[in-house]
LOZAPA-565696 format. One record per residue: residue number from 0; residue in three letters; z, y, x of N, C-alpha, C, O, CB in turn. Coordinates in steps of 0.02 Angstrom, whole numbers, plus 50000, padded with zeros to 5 digits. Glycine has a CB too. Example, Ala and Ser with C-alpha at 12.3 -4.5 7.8 and 13.67 -1.06 7.14 Angstrom:
BEGIN
+-----+-----+-------+-------+-------+-------+-------+-------+-------+-------+-------+-------+-------+-------+-------+-------+-------+
|   k |   r |   n.w |   n.v |   n.u |  ca.w |  ca.v |  ca.u |   c.w |   c.v |   c.u |   o.w |   o.v |   o.u |  cb.w |  cb.v |  cb.u |
+-----+-----+-------+-------+-------+-------+-------+-------+-------+-------+-------+-------+-------+-------+-------+-------+-------+
|   0 | ALA | 50390 | 49716 | 50660 | 50390 | 49775 | 50615 | 50390 | 49835 | 50660 | 50423 | 49834 | 50712 | 50452 | 49776 | 50565 |
|   1 | SER | 50354 | 49888 | 50642 | 50357 | 49947 | 50684 | 50394 | 50002 | 50645 | 50402 | 50057 | 50670 | 50286 | 49970 | 50704 |
+-----+-----+-------+-------+-------+-------+-------+-------+-------+-------+-------+-------+-------+-------+-------+-------+-------+
END
This chain:
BEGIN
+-----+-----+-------+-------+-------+-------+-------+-------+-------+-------+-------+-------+-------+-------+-------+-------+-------+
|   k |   r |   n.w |   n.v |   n.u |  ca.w |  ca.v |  ca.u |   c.w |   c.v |   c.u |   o.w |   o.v |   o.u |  cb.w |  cb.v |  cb.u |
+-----+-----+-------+-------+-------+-------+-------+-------+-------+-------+-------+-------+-------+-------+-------+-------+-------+
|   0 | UNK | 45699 | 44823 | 39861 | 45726 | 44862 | 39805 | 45799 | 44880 | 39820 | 45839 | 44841 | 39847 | 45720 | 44821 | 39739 |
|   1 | UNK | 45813 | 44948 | 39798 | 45895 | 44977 | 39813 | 45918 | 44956 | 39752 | 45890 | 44969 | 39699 | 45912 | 45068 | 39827 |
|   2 | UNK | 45983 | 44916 | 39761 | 46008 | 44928 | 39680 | 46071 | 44993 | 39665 | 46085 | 45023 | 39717 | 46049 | 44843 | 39651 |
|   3 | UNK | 46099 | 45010 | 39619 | 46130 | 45068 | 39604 | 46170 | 45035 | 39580 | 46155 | 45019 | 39523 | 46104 | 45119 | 39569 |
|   4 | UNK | 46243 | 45007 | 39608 | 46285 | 44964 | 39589 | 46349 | 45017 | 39567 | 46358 | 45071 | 39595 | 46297 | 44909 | 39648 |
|   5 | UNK | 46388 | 44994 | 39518 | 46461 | 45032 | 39509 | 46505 | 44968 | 39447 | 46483 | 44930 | 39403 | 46444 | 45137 | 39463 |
|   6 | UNK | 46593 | 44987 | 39481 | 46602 | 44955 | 39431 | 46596 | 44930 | 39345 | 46545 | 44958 | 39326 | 46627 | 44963 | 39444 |
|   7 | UNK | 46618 | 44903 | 39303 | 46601 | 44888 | 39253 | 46634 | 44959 | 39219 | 46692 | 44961 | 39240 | 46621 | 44814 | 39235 |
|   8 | UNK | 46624 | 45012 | 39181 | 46650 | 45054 | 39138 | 46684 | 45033 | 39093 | 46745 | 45041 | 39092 | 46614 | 45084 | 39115 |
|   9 | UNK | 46654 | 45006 | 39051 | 46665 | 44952 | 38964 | 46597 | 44990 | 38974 | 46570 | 45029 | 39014 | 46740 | 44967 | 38872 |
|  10 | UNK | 46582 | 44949 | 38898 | 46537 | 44942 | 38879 | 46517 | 45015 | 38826 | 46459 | 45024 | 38807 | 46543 | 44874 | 38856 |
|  11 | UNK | 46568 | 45056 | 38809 | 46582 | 45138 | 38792 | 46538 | 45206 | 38844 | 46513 | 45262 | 38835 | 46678 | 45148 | 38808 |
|  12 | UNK | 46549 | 45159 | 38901 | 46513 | 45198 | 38956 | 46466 | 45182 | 38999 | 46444 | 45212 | 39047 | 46549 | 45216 | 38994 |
|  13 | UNK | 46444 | 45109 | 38966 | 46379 | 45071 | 39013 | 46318 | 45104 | 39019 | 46289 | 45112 | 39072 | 46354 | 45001 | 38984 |
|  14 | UNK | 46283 | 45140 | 38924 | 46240 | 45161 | 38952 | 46224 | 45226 | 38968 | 46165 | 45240 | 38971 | 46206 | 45141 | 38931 |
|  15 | UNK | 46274 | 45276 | 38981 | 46270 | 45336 | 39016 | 46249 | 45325 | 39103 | 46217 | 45364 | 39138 | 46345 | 45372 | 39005 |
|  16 | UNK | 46279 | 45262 | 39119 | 46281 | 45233 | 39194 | 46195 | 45229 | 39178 | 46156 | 45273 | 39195 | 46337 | 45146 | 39216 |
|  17 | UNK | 46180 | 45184 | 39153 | 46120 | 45153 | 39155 | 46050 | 45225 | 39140 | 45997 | 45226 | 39170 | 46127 | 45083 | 39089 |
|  18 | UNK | 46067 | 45264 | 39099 | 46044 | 45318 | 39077 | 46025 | 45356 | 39184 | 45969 | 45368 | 39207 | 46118 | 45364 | 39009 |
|  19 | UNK | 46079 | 45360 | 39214 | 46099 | 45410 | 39249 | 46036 | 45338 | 39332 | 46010 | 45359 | 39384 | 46222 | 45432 | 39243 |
|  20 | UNK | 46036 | 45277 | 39311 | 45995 | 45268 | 39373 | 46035 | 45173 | 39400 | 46012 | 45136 | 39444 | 46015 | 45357 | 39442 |
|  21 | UNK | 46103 | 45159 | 39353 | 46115 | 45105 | 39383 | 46085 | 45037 | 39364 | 46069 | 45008 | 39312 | 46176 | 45104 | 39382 |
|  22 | UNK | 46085 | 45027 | 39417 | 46055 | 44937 | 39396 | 46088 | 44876 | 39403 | 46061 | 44821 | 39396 | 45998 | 44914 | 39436 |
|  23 | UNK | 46169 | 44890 | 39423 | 46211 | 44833 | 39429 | 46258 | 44838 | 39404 | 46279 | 44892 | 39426 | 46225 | 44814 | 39479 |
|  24 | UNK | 46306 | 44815 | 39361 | 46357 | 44807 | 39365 | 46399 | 44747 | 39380 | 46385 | 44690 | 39364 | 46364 | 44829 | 39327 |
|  25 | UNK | 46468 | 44771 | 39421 | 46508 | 44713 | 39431 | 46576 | 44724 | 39417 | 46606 | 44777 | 39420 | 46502 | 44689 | 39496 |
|  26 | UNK | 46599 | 44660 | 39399 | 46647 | 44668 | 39372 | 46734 | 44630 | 39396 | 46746 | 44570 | 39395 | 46618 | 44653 | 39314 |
|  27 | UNK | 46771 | 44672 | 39412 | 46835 | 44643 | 39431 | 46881 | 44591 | 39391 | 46905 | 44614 | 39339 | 46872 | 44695 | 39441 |
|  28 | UNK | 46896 | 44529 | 39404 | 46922 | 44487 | 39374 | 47004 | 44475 | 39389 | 47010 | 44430 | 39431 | 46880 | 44437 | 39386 |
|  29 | UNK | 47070 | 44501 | 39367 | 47093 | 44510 | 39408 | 47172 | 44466 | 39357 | 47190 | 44480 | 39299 | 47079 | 44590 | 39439 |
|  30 | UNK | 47205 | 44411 | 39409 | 47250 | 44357 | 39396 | 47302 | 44389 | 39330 | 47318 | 44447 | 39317 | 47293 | 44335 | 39474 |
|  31 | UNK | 47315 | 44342 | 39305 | 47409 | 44378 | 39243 | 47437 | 44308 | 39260 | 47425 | 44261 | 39298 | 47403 | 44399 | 39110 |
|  32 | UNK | 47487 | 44327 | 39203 | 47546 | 44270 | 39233 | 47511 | 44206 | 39209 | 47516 | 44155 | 39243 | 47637 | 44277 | 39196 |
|  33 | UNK | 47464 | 44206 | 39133 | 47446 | 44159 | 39098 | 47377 | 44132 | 39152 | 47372 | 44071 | 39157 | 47433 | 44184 | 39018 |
|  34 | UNK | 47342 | 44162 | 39178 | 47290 | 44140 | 39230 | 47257 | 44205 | 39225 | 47290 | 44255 | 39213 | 47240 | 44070 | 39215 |
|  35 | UNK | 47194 | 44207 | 39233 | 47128 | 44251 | 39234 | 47112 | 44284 | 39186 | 47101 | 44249 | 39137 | 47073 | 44222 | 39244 |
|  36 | UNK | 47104 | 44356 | 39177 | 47085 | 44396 | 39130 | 47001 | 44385 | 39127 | 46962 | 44398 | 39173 | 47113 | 44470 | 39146 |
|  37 | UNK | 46988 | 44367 | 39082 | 46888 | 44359 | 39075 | 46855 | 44434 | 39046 | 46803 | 44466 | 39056 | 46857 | 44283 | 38996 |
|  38 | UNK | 46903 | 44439 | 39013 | 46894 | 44503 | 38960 | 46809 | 44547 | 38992 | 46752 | 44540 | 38970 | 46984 | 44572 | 38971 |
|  39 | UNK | 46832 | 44585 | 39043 | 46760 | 44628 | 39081 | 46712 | 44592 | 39073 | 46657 | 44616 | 39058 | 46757 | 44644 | 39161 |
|  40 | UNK | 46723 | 44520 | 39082 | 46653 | 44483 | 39112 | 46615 | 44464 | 39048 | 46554 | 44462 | 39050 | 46668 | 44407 | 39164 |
|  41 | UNK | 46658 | 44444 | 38974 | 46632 | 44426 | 38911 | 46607 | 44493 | 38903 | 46546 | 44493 | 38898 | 46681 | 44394 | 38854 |
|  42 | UNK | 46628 | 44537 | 38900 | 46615 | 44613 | 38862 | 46537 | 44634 | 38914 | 46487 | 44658 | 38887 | 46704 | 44687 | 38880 |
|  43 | UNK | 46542 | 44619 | 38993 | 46477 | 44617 | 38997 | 46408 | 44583 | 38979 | 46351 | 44606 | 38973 | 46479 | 44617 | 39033 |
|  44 | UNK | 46440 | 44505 | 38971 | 46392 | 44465 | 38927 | 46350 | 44468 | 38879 | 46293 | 44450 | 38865 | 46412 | 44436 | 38907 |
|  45 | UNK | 46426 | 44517 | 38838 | 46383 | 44504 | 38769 | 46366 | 44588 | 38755 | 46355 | 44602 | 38696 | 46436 | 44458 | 38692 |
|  46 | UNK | 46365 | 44623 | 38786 | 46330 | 44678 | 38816 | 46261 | 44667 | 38838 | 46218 | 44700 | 38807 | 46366 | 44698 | 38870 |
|  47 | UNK | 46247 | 44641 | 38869 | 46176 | 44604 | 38895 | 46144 | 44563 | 38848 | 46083 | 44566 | 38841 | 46185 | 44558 | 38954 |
|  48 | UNK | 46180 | 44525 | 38815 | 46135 | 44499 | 38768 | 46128 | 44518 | 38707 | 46101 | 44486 | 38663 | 46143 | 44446 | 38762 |
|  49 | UNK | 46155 | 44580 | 38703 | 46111 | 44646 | 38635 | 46069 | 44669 | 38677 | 46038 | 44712 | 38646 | 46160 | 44724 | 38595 |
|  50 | UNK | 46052 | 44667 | 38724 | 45981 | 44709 | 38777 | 45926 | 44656 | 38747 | 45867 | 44660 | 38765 | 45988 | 44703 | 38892 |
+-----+-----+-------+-------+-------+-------+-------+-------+-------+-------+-------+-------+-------+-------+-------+-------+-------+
END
């Protein structure tokens, strides 16, 4: 199986992606001064678990 990977949009533009053929998304996690931004990765979560 090919998957049709692209970064995470938000969740505003997930399912035009998904509409158009993708089957992955991934998502960049990227350091602040306080530690790790989660933000993308919850918003994909709970994105997925309204599917």
């Amino acid at each position: 199986m090919i998957e049709r990977a692209i970064a995470w949009p938000r969740a505003v533009r997930a399912d035009d992606f998904l509409a158009e053929g993708a089957t992955l998304f991934t998502a960049g996690i990227d350091p602040t001064d306080d530690g790790y931004d989660f933000t993308p990765l919850k918003e994909m979560l709970a994105r997925r678990g309204d599917r």
